[in-house]
C-alpha positions as CSV (number, residue, x, y, z in Angstrom):
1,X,45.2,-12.8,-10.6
2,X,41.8,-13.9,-12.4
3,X,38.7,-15.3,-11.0
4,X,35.6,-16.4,-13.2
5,X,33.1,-14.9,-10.9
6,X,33.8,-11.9,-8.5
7,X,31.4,-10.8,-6.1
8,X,31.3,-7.8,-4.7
9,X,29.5,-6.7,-1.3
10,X,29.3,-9.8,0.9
11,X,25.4,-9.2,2.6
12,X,22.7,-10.9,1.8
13,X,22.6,-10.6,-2.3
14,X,26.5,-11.1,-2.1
15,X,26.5,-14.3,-0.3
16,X,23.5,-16.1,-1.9
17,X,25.0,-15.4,-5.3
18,X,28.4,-16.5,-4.5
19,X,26.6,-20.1,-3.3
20,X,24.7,-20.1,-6.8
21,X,27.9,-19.2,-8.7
22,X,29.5,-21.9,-6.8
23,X,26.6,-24.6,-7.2
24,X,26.7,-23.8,-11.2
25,X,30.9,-25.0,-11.2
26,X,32.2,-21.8,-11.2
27,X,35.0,-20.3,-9.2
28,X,34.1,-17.5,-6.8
29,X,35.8,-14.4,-5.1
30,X,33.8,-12.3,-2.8
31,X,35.1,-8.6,-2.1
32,X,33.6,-7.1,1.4
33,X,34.5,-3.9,2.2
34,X,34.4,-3.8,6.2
35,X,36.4,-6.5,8.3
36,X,33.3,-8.7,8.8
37,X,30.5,-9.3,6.6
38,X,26.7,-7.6,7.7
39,X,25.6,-5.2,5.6
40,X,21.8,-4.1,5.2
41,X,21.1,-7.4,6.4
42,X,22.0,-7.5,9.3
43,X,20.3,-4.3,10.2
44,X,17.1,-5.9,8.9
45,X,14.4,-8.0,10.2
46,X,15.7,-10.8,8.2
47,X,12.4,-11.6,6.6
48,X,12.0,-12.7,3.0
49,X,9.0,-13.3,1.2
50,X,7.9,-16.0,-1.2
51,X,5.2,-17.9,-2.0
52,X,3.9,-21.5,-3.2
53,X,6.6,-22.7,-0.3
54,X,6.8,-26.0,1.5
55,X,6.7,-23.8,5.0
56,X,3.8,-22.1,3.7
57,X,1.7,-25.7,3.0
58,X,2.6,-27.4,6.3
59,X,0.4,-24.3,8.0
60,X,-2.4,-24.7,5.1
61,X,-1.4,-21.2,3.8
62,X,-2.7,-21.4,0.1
63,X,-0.6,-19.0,-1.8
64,X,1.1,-18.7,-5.7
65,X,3.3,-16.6,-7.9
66,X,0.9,-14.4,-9.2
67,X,-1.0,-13.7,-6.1
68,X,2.2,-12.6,-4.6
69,X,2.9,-10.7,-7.9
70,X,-0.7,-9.1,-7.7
71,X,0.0,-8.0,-4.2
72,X,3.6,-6.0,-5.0
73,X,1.9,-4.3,-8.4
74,X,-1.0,-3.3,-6.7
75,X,1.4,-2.0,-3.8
76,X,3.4,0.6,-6.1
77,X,0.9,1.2,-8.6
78,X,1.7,-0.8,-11.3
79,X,5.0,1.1,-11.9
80,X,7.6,-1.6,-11.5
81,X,8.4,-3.6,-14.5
82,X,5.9,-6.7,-14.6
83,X,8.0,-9.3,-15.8
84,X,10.7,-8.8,-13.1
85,X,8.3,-8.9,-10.6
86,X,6.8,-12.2,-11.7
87,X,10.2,-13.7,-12.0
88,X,11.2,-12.6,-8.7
89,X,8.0,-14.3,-7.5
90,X,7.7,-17.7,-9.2
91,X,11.8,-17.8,-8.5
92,X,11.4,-17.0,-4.5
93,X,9.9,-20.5,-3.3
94,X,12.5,-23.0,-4.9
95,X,15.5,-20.4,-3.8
96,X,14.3,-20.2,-0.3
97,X,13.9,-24.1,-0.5
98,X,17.5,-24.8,-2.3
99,X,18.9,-22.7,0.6
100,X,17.4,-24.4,3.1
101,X,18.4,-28.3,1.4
102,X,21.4,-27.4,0.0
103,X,23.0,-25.0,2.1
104,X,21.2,-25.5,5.3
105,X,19.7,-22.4,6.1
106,X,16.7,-23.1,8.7
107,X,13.6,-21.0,7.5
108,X,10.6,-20.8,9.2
109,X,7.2,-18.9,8.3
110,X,6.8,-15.9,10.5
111,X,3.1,-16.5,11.5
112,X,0.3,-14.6,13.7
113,X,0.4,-11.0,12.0
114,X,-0.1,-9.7,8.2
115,X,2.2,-7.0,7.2
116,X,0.0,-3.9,5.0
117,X,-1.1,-5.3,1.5
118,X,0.0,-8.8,2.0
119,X,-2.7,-10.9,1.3
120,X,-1.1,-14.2,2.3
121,X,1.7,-15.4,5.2
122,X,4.4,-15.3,3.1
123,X,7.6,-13.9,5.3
124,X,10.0,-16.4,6.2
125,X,12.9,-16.1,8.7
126,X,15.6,-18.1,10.4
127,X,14.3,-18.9,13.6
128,X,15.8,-15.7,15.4
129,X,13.6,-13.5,13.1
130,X,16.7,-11.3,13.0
131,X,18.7,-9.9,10.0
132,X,21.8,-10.9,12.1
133,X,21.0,-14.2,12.6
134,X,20.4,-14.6,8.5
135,X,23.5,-13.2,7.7
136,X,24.9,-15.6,9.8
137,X,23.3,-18.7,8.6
138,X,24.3,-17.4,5.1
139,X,27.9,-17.0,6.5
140,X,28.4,-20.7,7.5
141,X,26.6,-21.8,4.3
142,X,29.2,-20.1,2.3
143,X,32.3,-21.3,4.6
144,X,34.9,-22.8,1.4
145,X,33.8,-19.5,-0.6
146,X,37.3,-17.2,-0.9
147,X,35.7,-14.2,0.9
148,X,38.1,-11.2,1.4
149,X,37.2,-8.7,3.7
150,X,38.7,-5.4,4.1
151,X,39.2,-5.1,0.5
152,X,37.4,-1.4,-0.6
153,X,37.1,-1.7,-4.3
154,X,38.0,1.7,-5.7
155,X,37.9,1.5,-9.7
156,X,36.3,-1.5,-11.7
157,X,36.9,-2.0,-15.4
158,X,35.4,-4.0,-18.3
159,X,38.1,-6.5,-17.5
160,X,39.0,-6.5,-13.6
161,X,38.6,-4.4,-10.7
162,X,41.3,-2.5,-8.3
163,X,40.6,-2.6,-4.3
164,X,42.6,-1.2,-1.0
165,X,43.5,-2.8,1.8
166,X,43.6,-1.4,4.9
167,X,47.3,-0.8,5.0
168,X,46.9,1.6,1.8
169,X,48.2,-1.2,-0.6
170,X,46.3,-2.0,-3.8
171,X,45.5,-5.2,-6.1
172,X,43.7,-5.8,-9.1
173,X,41.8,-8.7,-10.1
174,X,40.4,-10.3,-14.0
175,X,37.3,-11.5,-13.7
176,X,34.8,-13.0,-16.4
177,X,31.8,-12.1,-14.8
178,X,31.0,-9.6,-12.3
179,X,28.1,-9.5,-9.7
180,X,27.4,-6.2,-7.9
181,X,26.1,-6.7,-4.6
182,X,27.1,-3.6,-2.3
183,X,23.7,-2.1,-1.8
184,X,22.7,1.8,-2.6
185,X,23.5,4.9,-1.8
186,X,21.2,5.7,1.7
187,X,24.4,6.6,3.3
188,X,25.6,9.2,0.7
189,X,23.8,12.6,1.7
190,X,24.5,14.3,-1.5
191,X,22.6,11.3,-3.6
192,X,20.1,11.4,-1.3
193,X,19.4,15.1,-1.3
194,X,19.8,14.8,-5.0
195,X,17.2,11.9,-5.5
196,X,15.3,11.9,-2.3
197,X,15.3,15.2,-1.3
198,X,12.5,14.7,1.2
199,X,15.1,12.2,3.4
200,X,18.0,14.5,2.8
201,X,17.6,15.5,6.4
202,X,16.0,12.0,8.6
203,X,17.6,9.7,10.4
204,X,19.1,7.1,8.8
205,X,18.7,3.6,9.6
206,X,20.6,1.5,7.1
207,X,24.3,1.0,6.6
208,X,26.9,3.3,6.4
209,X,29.0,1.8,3.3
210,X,25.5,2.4,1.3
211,X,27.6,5.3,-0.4
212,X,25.8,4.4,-4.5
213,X,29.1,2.8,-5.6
214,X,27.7,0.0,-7.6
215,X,25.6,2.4,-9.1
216,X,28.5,5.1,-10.2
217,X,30.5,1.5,-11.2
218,X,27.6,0.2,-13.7
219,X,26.5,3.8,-15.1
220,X,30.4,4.3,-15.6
221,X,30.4,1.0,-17.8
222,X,27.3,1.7,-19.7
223,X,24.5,1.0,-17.3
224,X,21.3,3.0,-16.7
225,X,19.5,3.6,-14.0
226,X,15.9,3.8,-12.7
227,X,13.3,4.5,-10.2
228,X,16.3,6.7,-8.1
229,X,13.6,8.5,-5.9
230,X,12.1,5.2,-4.3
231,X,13.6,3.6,-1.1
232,X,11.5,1.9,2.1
233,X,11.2,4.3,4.9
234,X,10.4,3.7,8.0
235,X,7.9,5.4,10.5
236,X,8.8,3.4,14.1
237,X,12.3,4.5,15.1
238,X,12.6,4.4,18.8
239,X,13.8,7.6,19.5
240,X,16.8,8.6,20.9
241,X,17.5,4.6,21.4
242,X,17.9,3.9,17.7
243,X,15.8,0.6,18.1
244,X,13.4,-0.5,15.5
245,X,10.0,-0.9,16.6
246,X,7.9,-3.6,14.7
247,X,4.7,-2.2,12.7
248,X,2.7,-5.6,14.1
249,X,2.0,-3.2,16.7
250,X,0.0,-1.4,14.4
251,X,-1.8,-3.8,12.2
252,X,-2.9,-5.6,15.3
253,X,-4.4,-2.8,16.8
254,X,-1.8,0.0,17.9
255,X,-2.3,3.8,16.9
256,X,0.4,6.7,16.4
257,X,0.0,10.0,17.5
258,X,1.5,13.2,18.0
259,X,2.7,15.1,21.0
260,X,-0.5,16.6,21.3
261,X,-2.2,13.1,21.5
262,X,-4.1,13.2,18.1
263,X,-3.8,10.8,15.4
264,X,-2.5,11.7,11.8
265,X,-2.9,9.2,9.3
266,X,-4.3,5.6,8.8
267,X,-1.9,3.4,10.2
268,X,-2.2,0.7,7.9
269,X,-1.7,2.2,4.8
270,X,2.5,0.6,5.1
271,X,5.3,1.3,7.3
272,X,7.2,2.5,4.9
273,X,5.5,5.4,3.6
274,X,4.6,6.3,7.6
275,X,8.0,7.9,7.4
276,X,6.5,10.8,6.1
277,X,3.8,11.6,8.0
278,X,5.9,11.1,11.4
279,X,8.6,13.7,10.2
280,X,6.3,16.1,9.7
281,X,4.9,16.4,13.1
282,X,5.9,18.8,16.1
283,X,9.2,17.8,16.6
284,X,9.9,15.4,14.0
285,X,8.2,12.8,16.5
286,X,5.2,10.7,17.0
287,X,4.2,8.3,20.0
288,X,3.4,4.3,19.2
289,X,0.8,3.7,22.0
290,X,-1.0,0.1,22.4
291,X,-2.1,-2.6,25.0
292,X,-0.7,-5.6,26.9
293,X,-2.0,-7.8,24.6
294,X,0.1,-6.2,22.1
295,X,3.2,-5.7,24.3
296,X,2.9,-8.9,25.2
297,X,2.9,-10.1,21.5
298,X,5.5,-7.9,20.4
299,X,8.1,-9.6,22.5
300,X,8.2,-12.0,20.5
301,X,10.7,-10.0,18.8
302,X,14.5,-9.5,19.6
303,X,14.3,-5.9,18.6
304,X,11.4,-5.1,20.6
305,X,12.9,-6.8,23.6
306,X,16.3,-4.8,23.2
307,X,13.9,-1.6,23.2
308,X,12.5,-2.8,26.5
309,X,15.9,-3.3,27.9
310,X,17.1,0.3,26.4
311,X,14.0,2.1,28.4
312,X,12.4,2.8,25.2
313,X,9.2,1.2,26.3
314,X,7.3,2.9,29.0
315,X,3.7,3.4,30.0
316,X,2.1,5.8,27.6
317,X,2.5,9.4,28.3
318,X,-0.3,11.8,29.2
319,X,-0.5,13.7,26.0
320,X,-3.5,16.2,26.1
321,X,-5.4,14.9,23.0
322,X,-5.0,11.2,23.9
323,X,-8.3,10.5,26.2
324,X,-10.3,12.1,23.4
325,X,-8.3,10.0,20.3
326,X,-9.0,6.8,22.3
327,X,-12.5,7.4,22.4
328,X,-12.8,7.8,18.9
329,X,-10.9,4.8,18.2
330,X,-13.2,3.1,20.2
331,X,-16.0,4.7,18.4
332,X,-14.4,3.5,15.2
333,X,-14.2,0.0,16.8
334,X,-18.1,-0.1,17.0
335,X,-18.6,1.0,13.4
336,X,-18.0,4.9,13.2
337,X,-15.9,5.9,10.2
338,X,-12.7,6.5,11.0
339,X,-11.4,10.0,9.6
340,X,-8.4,8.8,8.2
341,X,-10.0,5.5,6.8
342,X,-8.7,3.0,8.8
343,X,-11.1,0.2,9.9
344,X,-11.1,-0.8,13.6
345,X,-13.6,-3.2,13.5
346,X,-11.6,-6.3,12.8
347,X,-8.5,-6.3,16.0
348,X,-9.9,-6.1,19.4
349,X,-9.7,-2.1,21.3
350,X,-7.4,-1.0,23.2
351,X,-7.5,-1.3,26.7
352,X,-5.5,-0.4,29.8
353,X,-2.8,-0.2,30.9
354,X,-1.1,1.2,27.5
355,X,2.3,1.4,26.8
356,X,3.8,3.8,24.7
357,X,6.9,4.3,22.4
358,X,8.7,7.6,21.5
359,X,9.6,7.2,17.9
360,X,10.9,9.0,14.6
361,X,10.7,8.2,10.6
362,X,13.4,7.0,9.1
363,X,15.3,6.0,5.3
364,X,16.3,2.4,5.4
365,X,17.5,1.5,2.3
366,X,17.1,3.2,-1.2
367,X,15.1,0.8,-3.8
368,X,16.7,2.9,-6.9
369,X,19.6,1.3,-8.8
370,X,20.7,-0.7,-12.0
371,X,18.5,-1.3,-14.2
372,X,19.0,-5.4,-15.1
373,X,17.4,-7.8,-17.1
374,X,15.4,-10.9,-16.4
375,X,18.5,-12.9,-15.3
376,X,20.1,-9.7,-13.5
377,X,22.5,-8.7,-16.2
378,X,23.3,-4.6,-15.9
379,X,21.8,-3.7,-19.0
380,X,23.4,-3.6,-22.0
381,X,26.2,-5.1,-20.4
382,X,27.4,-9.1,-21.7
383,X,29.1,-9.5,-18.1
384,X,27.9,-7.1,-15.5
385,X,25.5,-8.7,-13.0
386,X,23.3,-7.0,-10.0
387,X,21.1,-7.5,-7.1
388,X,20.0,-6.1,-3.6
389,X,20.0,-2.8,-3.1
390,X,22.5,-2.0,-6.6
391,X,19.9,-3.3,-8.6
392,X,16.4,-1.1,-9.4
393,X,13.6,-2.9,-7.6
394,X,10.2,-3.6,-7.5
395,X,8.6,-0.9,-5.3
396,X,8.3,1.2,-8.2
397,X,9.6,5.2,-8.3
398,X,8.5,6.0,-4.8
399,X,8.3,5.4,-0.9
400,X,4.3,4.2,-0.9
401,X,5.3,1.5,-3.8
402,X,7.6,-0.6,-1.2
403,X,5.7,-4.0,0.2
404,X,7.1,-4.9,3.5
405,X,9.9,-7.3,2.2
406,X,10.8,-6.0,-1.0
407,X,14.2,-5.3,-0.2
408,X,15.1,-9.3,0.8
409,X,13.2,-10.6,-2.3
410,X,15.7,-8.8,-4.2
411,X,18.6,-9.1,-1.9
412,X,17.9,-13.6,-1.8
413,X,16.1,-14.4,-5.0
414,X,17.8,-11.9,-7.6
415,X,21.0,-12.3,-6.0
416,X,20.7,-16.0,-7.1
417,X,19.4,-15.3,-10.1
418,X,22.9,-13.4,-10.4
419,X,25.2,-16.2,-9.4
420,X,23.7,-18.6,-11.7
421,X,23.5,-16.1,-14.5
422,X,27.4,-14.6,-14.0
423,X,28.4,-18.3,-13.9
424,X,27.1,-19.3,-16.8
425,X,28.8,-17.1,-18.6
426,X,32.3,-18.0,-17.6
């Protein structure tokens, strides 16, 4: 058989571009490997940014493309490409709005907290403020899409594309335009050894199918790649739970420190890059330790409350160093410089009783891939289209470039970008 547009990976990039592809009058086929679509996603907080949006005005949030633009550039350095970056940004507020008028998909703004080098409320959610529950408002927006699951693509050529079933039979399938949507390679240890040799061995947090096959696909028909040692870590892993821990704790006022109670780096330098530091304390551990006001605030979050149910959050452990690293903080709080350059003056102190969080760094999702045009074409390719994790992204070439929602932006708005672009061509 032959189908205008096939989409393969059905997560967050997969299913908006299948909508778009549909939208623009084309005919759609969507490939998922595993019996039920979730991907990244799902594993996610679920929060996208975009700017200029209608969500943003009703809570007098003044923000615009190139303020959002400034704010990822300024993030990695200048080192991802400028022109996709301003795309993606002047492009996120009218897909976040066509989703939510055309297709039903109930965003809100996530309000009360500023993730590090944001300098507007810009993350928007469903109203579960869980990856799941996007992927599942995406799911019943694309219900009349042909979506296939348990089909493992194994070989795609310039013309069609060979999967398995479960069973061990295998089809084949013509398609005019192709979208790759099945994410990176965080779940292949050899690609990350290769390319991000520092994760090679960390816990990883993302999805398992993330095995690089879009990538090995597109370089095999004449793509490049780019950018292969950046990916968004993560430096609040419960530990041994498995639970993600949300970094409002720390830019409202928590701290991280080690076993021995002391602190190790300025918390609000970005989540992701906190990875790093975490690993490389005794043990491969660090301790999230904060207030009731915090706790309180933080469960406000389904993760957070699934970490309380798991026992993950307890009061916070007498570590030797930690009387003396809460004075200091306090000291900080009244205008002493803090060591590590963090300022304390602008959240209120801490103050008993604390809880406190055993957790680990981890590698979420890689942010290396295809490199792709303004309209998400696999370059040099006429026909080859990518987004999400297949596609290179805007955090630039490593960890510290990724702003808190990079992934989503290019998961939602360039997978759109995608289905518009793979249907016009058919």
């Amino acid at each position: 058989m032959k189908v205008p547009v096939v989409v393969v990976g059905a997560g967050a990039c997969g299913l908006v571009a299948a909508l778009a592809a549909r939208d623009a009058g084309a005919e759609v086929l969507v490939l998922e490997r595993d019996s039920s679509p979730s991907g990244s996603t799902a594993l996610s907080s679920g929060f996208v940014p975009a700017c200029g949006t209608r969500w943003q005005r009703a809570a007098g949030v003044e923000d615009s493309p190139e303020r959002m633009a400034a704010d990822i550039q300024r993030k990695n350095g200048g080192e991802a490409d400028a022109s996709m970056v301003h795309k993606l940004c002047r492009a996120s507020s009218p897909t976040l709005e066509w989703l939510a008028d055309a297709h039903g998909v109930p965003f809100v703004l996530v309000e009360g907290f500023l993730y590090p080098g944001h300098s507007a409320l810009r993350m928007h959610a469903v109203p579960e403020k869980t990856g799941a529950g996007l992927m599942a408002a995406l799911l019943r927006a694309a219900l009349g899409i042909d979506l296939l699951c348990s089909a493992t693509v194994t070989e795609i050529t310039e013309e069609k594309l060979l999967f398995r079933r479960p069973d061990g039979t295998r089809e084949s399938v013509g398609y005019d335009a192709l979208v790759l949507a099945c994410s990176g390679f965080g779940g292949n240890r050899a690609m990350v050894a290769e390319h991000i040799p520092e994760m090679a061995h960390s816990l990883y947090f993302g999805h398992a199918g993330n095995q690089g096959d879009a990538l090995r696909w597109g370089t095999g028909l004449g793509g490049a790649l780019r950018h292969m040692g950046a990916y968004q870590g993560h430096g609040s892993v419960a530990t041994p739970h498995g639970v993600l821990i949300t970094w409002a704790l720390m830019t409202e006022g928590g701290i991280q420190v080690n076993a021995d109670g002391k602190r190790f780096s300025n918390e609000h330098l970005g989540y992701s890059e906190q990875c790093l530091p975490v690993l490389a304390q005794p043990g491969g551990h660090a301790w999230c330790i904060y207030d009731e006001r915090l706790h309180r605030m933080a469960l406000g979050f389904p993760d957070y409350r699934e970490a309380v149910a798991a026992g993950a959050v307890r009061p916070a452990p007498e570590l030797p160093g930690l009387p003396g690293t809460l004075r200091e903080v306090q000291e900080c709080a009244d205008g002493k410089p803090d060591a590590f350059g963090r300022d304390f003056t602008t959240k209120p102190p801490l103050e008993p009783p604390l809880y406190g969080v055993k957790v680990t760094g981890a590698l979420f999702h890689t942010q290396g891939g295809l490199v792709v045009d303004e309209n998400a074409r696999v370059v040099p390719l006429p026909n080859v289209f990518a987004g999400g994790g297949a596609a290179c992204g805007v955090s630039g070439a490593h960890v510290w470039g990724y702003l808190s929602g990079n992934g989503l932006l290019s998961a939602v708005v360039l997978g759109r970008i995608a289905g518009e672009s793979a249907a016009a061509t058919t």
